[in-house]
C-alpha positions as CSV (number, residue, x, y, z in Angstrom):
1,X,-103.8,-128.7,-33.5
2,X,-106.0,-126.8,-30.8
3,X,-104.2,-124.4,-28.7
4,X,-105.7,-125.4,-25.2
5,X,-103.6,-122.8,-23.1
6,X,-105.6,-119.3,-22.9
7,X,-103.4,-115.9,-22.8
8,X,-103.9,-112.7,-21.7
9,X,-103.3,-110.8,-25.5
10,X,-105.0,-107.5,-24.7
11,X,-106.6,-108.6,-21.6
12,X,-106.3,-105.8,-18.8
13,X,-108.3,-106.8,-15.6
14,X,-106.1,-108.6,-13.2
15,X,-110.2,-110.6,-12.3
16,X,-111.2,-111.4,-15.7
17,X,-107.4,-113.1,-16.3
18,X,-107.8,-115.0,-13.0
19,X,-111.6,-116.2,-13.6
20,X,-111.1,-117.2,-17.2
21,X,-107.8,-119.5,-16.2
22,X,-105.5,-117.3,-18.0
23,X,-101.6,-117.9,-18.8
24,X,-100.3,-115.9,-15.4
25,X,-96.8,-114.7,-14.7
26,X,-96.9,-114.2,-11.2
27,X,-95.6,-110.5,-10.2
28,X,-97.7,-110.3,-6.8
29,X,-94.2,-110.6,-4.9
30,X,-93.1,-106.9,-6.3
31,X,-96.4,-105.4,-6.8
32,X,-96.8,-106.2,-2.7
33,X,-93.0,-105.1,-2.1
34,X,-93.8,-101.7,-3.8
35,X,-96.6,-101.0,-1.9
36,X,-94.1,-100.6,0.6
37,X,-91.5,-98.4,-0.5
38,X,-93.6,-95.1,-0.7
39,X,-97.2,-93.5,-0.3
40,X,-96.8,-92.4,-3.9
41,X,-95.6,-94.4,-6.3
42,X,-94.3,-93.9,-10.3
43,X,-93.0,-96.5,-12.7
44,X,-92.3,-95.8,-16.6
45,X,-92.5,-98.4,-18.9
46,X,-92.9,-98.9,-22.7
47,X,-96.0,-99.7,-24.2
48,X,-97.6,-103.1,-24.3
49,X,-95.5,-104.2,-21.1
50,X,-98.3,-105.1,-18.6
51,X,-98.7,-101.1,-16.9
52,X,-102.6,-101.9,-17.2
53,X,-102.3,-105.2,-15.8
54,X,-100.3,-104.0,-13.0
55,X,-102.3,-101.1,-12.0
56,X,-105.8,-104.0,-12.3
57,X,-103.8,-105.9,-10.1
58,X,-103.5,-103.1,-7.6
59,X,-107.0,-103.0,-7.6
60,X,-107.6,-106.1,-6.8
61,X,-105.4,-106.1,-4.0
62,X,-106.2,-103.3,-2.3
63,X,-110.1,-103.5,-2.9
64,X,-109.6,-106.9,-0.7
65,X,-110.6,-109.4,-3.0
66,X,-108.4,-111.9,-1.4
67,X,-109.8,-114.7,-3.5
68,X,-108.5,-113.7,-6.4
69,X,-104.7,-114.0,-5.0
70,X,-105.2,-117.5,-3.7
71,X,-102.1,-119.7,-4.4
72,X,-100.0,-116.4,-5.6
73,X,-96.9,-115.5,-4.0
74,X,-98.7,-112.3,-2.3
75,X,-100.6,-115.1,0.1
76,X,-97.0,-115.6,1.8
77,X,-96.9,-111.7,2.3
78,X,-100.5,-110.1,3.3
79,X,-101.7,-110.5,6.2
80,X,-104.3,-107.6,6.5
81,X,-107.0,-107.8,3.2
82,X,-108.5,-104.8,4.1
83,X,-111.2,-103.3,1.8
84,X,-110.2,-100.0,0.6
85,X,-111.9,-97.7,-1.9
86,X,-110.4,-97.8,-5.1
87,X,-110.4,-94.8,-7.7
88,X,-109.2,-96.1,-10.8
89,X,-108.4,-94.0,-13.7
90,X,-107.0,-94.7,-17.4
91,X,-106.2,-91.3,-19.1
92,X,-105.5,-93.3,-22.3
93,X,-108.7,-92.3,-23.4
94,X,-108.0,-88.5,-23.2
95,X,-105.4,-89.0,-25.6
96,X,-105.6,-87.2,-29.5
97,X,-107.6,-84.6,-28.4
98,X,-107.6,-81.4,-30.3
99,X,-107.8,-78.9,-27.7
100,X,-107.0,-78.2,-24.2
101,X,-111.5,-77.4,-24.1
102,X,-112.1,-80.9,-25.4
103,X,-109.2,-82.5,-23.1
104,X,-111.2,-81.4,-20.4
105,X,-114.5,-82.0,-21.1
106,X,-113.2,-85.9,-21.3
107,X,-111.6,-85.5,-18.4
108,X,-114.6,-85.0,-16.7
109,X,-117.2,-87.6,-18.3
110,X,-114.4,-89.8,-17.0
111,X,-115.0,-89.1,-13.7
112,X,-118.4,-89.1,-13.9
113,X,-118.6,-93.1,-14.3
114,X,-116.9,-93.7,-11.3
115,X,-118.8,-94.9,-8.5
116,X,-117.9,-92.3,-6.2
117,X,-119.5,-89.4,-8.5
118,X,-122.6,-88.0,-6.9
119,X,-124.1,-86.1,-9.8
120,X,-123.4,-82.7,-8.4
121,X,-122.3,-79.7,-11.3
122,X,-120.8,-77.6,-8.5
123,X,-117.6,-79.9,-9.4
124,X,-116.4,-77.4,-12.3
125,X,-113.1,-79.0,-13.2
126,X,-111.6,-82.6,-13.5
127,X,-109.1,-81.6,-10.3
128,X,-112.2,-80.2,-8.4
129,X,-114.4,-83.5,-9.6
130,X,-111.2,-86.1,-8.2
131,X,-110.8,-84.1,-5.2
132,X,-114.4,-84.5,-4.4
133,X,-115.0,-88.4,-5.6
134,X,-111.9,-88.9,-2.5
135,X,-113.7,-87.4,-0.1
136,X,-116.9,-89.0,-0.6
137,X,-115.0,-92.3,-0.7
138,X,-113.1,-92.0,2.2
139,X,-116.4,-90.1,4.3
140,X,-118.4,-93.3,2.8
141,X,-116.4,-96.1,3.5
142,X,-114.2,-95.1,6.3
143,X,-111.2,-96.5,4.9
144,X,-108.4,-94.1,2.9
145,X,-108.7,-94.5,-0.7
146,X,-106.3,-95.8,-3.1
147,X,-105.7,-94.1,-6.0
148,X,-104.5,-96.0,-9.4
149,X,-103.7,-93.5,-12.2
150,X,-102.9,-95.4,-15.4
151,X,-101.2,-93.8,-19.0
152,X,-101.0,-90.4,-16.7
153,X,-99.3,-88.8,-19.8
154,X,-101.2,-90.0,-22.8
155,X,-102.4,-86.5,-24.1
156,X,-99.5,-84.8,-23.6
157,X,-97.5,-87.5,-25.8
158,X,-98.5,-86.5,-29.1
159,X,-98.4,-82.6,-28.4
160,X,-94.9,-82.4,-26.9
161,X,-93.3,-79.6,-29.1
162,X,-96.8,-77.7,-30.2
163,X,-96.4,-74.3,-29.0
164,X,-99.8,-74.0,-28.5
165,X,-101.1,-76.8,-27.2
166,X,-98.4,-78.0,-25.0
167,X,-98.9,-75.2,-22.1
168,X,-102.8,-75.5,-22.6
169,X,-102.9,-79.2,-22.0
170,X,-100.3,-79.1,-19.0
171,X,-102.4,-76.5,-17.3
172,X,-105.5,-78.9,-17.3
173,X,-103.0,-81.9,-16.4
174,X,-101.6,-80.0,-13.3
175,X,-104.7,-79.0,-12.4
176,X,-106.3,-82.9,-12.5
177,X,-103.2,-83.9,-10.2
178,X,-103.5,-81.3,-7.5
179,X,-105.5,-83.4,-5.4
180,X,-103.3,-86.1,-5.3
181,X,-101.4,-84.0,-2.9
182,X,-104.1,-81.4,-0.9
183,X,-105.7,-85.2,-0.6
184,X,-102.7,-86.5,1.1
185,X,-104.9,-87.3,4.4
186,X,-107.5,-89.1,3.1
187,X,-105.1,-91.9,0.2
188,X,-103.7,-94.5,1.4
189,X,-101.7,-95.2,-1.8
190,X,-101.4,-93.6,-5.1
191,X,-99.7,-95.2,-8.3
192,X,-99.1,-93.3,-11.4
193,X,-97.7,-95.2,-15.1
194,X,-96.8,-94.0,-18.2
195,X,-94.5,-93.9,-20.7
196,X,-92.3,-90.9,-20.4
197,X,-91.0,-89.1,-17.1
198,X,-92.3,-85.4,-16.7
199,X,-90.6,-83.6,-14.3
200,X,-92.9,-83.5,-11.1
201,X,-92.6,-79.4,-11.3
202,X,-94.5,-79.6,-14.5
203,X,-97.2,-81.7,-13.9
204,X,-97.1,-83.0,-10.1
205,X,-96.2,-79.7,-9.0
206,X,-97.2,-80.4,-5.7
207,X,-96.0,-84.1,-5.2
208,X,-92.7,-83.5,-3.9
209,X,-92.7,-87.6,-2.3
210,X,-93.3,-89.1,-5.6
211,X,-90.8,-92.4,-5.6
212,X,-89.9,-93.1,-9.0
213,X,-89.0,-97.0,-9.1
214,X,-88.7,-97.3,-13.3
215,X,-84.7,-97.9,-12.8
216,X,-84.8,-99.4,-9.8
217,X,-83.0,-102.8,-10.0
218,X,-85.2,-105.2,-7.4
219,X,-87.9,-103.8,-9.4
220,X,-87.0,-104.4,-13.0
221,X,-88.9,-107.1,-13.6
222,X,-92.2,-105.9,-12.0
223,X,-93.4,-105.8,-15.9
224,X,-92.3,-107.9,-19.1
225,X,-91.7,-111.2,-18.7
226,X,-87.7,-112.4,-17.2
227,X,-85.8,-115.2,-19.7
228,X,-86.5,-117.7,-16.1
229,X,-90.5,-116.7,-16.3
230,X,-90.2,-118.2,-19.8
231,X,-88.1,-120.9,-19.4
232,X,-90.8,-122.2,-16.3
233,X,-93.8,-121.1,-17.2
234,X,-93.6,-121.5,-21.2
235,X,-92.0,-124.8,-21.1
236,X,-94.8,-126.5,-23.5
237,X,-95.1,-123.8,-25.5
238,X,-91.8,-123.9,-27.0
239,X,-91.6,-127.5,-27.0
240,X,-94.8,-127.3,-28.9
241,X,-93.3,-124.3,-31.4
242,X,-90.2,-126.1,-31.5
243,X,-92.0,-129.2,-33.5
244,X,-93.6,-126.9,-35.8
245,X,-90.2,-125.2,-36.7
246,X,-88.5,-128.9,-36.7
247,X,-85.7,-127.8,-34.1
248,X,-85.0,-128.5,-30.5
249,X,-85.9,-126.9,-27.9
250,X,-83.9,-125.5,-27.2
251,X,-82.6,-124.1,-30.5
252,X,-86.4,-123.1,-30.3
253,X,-85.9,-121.0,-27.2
254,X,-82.7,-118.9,-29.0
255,X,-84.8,-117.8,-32.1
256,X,-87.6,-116.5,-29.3
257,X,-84.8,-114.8,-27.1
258,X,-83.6,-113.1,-30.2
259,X,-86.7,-112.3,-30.9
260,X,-88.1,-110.7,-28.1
261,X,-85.3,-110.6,-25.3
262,X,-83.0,-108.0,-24.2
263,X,-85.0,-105.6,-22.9
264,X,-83.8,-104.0,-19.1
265,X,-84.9,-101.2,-17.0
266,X,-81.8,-100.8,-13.9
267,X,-78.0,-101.1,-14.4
268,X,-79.0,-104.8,-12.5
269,X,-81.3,-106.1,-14.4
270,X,-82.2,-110.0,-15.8
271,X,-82.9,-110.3,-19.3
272,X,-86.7,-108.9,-20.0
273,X,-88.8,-110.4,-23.0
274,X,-91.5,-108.3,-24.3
275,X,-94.8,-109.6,-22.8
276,X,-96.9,-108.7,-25.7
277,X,-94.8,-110.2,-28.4
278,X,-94.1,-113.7,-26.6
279,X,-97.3,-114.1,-25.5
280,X,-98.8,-113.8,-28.9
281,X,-96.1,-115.7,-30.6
282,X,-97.1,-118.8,-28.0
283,X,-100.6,-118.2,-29.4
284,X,-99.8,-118.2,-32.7
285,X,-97.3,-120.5,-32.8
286,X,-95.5,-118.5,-34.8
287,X,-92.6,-115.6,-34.6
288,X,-94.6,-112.4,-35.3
289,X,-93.8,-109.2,-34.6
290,X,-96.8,-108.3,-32.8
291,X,-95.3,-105.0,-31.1
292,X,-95.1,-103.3,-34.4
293,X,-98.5,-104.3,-35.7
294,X,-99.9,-100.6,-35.3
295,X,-96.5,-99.7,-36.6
296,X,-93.8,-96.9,-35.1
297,X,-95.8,-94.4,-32.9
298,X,-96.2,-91.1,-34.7
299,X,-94.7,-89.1,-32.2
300,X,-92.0,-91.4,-31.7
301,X,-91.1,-90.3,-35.1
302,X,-91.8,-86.6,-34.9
303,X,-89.5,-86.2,-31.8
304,X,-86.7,-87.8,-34.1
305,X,-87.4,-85.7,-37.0
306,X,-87.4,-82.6,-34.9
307,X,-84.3,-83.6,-33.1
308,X,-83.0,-84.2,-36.4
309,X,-81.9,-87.9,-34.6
310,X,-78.7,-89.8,-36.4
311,X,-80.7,-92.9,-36.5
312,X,-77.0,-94.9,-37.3
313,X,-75.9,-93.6,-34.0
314,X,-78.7,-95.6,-31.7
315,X,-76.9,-99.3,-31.8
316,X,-74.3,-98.4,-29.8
317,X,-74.2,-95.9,-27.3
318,X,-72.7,-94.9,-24.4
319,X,-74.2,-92.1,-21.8
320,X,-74.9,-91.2,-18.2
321,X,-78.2,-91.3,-16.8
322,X,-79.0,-88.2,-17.1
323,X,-79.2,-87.9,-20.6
324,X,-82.0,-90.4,-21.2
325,X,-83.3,-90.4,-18.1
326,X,-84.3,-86.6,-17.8
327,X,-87.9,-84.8,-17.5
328,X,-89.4,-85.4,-21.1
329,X,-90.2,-82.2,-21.4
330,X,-86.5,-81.2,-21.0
331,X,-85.3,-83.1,-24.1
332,X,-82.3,-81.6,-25.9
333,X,-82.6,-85.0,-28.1
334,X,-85.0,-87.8,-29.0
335,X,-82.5,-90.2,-26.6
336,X,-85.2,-90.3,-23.3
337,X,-88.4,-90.6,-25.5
338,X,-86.4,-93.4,-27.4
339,X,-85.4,-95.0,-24.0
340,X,-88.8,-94.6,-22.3
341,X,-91.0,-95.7,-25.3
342,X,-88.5,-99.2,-25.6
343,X,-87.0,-98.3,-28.9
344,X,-83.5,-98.4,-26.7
345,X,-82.7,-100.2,-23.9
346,X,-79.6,-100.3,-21.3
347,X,-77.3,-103.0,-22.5
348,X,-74.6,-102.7,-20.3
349,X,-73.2,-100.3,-17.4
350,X,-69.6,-99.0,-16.4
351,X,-69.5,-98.4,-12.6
352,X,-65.9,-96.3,-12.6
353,X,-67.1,-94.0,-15.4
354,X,-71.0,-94.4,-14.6
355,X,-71.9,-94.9,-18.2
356,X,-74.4,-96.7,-19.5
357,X,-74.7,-98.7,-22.9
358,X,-77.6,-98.0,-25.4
359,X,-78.6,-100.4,-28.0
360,X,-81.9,-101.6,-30.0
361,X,-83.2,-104.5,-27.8
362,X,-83.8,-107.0,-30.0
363,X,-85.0,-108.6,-33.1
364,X,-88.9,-107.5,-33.5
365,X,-87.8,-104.0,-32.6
366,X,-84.8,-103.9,-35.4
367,X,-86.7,-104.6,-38.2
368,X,-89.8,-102.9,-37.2
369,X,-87.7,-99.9,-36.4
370,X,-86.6,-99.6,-40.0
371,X,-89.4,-100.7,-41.0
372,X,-91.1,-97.3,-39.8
373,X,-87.8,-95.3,-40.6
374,X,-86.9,-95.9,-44.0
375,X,-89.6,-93.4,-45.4
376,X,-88.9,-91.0,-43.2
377,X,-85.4,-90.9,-43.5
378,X,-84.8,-91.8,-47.2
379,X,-87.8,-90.9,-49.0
380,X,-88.0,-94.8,-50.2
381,X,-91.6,-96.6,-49.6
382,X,-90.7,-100.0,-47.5
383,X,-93.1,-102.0,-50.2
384,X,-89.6,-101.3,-52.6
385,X,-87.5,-103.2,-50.5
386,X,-89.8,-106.0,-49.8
387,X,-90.6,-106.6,-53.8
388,X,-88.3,-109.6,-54.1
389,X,-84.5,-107.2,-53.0
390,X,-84.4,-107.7,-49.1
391,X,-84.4,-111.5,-49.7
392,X,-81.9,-111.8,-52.2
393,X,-80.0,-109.2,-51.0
394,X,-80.0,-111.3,-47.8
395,X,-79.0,-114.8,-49.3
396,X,-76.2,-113.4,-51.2
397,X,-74.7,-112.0,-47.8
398,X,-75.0,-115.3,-46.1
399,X,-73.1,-116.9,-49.4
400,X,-70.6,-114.7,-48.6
401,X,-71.0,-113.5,-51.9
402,X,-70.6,-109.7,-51.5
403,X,-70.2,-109.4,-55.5
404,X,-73.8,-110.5,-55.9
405,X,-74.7,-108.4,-52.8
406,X,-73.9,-105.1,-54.4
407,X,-75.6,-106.2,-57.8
408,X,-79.0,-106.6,-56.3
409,X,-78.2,-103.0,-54.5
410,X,-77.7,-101.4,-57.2
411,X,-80.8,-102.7,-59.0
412,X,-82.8,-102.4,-56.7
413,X,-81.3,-98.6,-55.7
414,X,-81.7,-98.0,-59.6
415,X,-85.4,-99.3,-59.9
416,X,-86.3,-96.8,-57.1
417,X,-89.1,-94.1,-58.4
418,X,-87.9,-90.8,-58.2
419,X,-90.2,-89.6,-56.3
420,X,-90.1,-86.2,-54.5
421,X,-89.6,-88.1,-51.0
422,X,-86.4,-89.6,-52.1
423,X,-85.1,-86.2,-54.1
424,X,-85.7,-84.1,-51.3
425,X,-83.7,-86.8,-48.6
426,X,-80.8,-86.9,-51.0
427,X,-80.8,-82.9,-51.2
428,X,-81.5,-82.6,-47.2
429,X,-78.4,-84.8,-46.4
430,X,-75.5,-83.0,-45.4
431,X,-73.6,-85.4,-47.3
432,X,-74.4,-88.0,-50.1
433,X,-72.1,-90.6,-48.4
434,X,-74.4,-89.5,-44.9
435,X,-77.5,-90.0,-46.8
436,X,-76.0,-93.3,-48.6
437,X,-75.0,-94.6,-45.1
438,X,-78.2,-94.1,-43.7
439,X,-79.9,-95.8,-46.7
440,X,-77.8,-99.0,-46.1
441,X,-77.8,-99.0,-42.3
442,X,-81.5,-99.4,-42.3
443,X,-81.6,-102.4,-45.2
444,X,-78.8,-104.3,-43.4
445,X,-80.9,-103.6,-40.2
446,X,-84.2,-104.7,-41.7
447,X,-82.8,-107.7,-42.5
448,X,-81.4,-107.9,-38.9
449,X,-77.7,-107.7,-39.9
450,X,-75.8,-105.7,-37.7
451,X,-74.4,-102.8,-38.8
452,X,-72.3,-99.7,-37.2
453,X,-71.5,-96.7,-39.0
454,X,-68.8,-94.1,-38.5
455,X,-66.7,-96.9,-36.6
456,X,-63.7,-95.5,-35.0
457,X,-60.3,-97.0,-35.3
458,X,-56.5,-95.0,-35.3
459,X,-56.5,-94.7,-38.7
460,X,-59.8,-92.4,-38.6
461,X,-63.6,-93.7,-39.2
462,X,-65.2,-96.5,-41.2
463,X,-67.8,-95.7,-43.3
464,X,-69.5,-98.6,-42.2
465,X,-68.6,-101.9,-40.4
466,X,-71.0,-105.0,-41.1
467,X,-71.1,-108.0,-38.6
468,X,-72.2,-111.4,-40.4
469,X,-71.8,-114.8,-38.5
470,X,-68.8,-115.9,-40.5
471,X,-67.7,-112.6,-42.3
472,X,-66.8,-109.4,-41.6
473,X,-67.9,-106.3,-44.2
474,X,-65.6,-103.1,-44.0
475,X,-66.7,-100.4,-46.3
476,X,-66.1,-97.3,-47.7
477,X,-68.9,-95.1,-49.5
478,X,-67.4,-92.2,-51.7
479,X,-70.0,-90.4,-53.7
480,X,-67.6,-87.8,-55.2
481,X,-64.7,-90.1,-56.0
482,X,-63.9,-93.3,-57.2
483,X,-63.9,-96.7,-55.5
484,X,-60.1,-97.6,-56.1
485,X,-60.1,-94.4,-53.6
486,X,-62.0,-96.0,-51.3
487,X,-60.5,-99.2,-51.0
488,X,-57.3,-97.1,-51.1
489,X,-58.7,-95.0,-48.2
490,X,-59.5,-98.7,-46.1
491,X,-56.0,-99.7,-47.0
492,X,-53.6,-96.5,-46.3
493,X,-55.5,-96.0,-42.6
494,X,-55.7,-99.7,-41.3
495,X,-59.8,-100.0,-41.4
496,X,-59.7,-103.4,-41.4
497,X,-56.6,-103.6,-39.2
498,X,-58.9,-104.1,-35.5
499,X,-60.8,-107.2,-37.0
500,X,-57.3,-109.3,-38.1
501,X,-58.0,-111.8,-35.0
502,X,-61.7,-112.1,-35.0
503,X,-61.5,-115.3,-36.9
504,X,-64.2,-114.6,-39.1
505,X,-62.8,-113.4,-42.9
506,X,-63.1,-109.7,-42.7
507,X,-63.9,-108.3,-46.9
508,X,-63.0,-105.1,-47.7
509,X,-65.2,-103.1,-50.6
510,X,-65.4,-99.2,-51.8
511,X,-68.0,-98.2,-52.9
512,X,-68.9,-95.6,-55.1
513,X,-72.7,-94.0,-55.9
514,X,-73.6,-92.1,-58.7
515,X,-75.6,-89.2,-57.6
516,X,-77.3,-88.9,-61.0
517,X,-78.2,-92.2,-61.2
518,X,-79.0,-92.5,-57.8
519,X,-77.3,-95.8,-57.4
520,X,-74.0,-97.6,-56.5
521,X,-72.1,-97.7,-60.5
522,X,-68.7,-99.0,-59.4
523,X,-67.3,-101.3,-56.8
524,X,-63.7,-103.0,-55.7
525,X,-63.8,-106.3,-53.5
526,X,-60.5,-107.3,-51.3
């Protein structure tokens, strides 16, 4: 069957998505509204959420091209359409470079291709160059200019704790964004994206009116794609998935919004799905997990290495605003990068205490989570776990059969290579049971069971609490004793006690690993 509907996968340019009849999700409402709040605009958002559409479609708007908007919700709104001159810069391509020199150089062919370059070489540096191409746009055009910076913080991403190169690349970035101020006069708007928040002393030392709108409730939705967008504009499309799966629907549109959903950027917020997953999923026809297809970002993973992040910990947390929603460059822990990059999301908010809830959004980013981390963090290649163990390791949970379970563990714990990777995680841990716990935490959440560790009750903490639709896993890890002991342990402080009147059957297991052998040798089921 031919897929007749045409969507936007890696398509940018608000134009080329209008012209070639693309799959549009209509965002011109917001984007119009926020050209209203301030002069100077800033909105974080993770990657692959529609930041480069957004800023296209700010082109668009304010170059004038009117007939580009026709039947979109910003024809109820504009009344104007006046052509102003558009400077429209991506600093994604400045990113990787090796050197503050070579950061610089790039900066500047950039600006060279823009149409308001004259050829001059009295421009010496990028912030000299920008400051000139506004002039000659406003002095040619007689209009102020608009300004559209997109990925503003792509080179500094990757260099974030370099000694070196951290101060040398923030000196040229401070230096490009000076004119974005002295310019004030002559730009009519400015919008910055990115993933991460700098402070604006750091980098925008001199824009002290920059509005930050990325937790901003009426503008949550400005990117992604809300559960009502799908449910309207997708309508076909999962109708059309939901005969190749042979389900409803509407069963259809709960395995997409566990999938993708549960993404949201303001304490009021409706449910965001990820645009780049769902849209390639409709195009496929299939439930991919397209966000992860370049896999974790390497910094992503060197901020939580440096941190020294307790990856069990990032399911369920609960913390003011302030701690993941500081300067990047301020970070005491991984917690902002992981919210700003997606990897968390807000799940819920407490107005007394002002606390907000912390959780993996969803699905795709679950298993590709672990799916990155389990090297990292236990030494053990994912090919191991997908030879044949995460499968029946899987269908023996949803038998209930926890016996069979903890077989194929310890097989497939025991057929591990001991490779230096894995030696040196089990030595690094501050505890076996620690490294033990983190080792399971990721299978059960590759396998998109959800698991807590460290669960607190009166009795003291559970090693580890797992969550299946009809049963509920409380278990005890002991490395230096025996697993009578831990069952003992579950037992004599009430672990099990808080889950009596869940309704589901709640097993109890300790569990015992043999640090020689590297694998679980001894079990007790109740």
């Amino acid at each position: 069957m031919t897929n007749e509907r045409r969507y936007p996968i890696g398509v940018q340019t608000f134009e080329k998505v209008i012209k070639g009849r693309y799959v549009y999700v209509d965002k011109t409402d917001l984007m119009w509204k926020m050209t209203k709040v301030s002069n100077y605009v800033f909105l974080s958002r993770p990657r692959r959420f529609g930041k480069s559409l957004l800023s296209s479609t700010l082109h668009s708007f304010f170059a004038g091209q009117k007939e580009l908007f026709e039947g979109l919700k910003v024809m109820q709104l504009e009344q104007e359409w006046t052509e102003y001159p558009v400077i429209h810069l991506d600093i994604s391509i400045a990113k990787g470079k090796e050197s503050a020199d070579e950061l610089r150089r790039t900066l500047m062919l950039m600006l060279s291709r823009d149409q308001f370059f004259d050829g001059n070489d009295f421009e010496k540096t990028p912030g000299e160059r920008l400051t000139g191409m506004i002039h000659r746009a406003y002095e040619k055009t007689g209009h102020q200019v608009a300004v559209i910076i997109d990925e503003y913080d792509a080179p500094l991403l990757e260099v974030l704790h370099e000694e070196e190169n951290l101060p040398a690349f923030r000196k040229v970035m401070q230096e490009f964004y000076v004119p974005l101020k002295a310019c004030d006069p002559y730009i009519k708007f400015c919008f910055i994206t990115g993933i991460t928040k700098f402070s604006q002393l750091s980098i925008f030392s001199t824009i002290n009116n920059l509005k930050n709108l990325s937790m901003r409730p009426d503008f949550s939705a400005i990117c992604g794609i809300t559960e009502e967008e799908v449910k309207t504009v997708f309508t076909e499309d999962i109708r059309i998935m939901a005969e190749k799966y042979e389900c409803t629907p509407e069963e259809m549109f709960l395995k997409i919004k566990n999938r993708y959903d549960g993404y949201h950027f303001a304490n009021e917020s409706p449910d965001i799905y990820n645009p780049f997953s769902l849209l390639n999923a409709f195009d496929d026809r299939e439930l991919t997990s397209s966000w992860f297809a370049s896999a974790t970002p390497s910094y992503l993973i060197q901020q939580m290495k440096h941190f020294r992040t307790d990856i069990t910990s990032l399911d369920n947390m609960e913390e003011p605003a302030e701690a993941f929603d500081i300067p990047t460059e301020a970070m005491t822990t991984a917690l902002p990068l992981l919210y700003q990059s997606g990897y968390l999301t807000i799940k819920g908010y407490d107005r007394e205490t002002e606390m907000y809830k912390l959780s993996i959004p969803n699905q795709e980013v679950r298993i590709g989570y672990t799916k990155g981390l389990l090297p990292t963090y236990t030494g053990i290649e994912i090919g191991y776990t997908q030879k044949g163990f995460a499968l029946k390791f899987w269908q023996a949970l949803k038998k209930n059969d926890l016996e069979l379970a903890l077989q194929e563990m310890k097989t497939f714990l025991a057929a591990v290579p001991y490779v230096e990777g894995f030696k040196k995680k089990l030595e690094e841990a501050a505890t076996a049971e620690g490294f033990y716990e983190y080792t399971l935490w990721l299978i059960f959440n590759m396998l998109n069971v959800y698991a807590r560790t460290q669960v607190k009750c009166a009795g003291g903490r559970t090693d580890m609490v797992v969550w299946m639709p009809d049963a509920i896993y409380v278990l005890e890890l002991k490395a230096n004793g025996t697993a009578k002991e831990a069952l003992d342990q579950i037992n004599t402080k009430g672990y099990a006690i808080p889950y009596a009147t869940d309704g589901r059957r709640v097993v109890k297991a300790g569990i015992r690993f043999n640090i020689n052998s590297r694998t679980i040798d001894e079990w007790i089921i109740e």
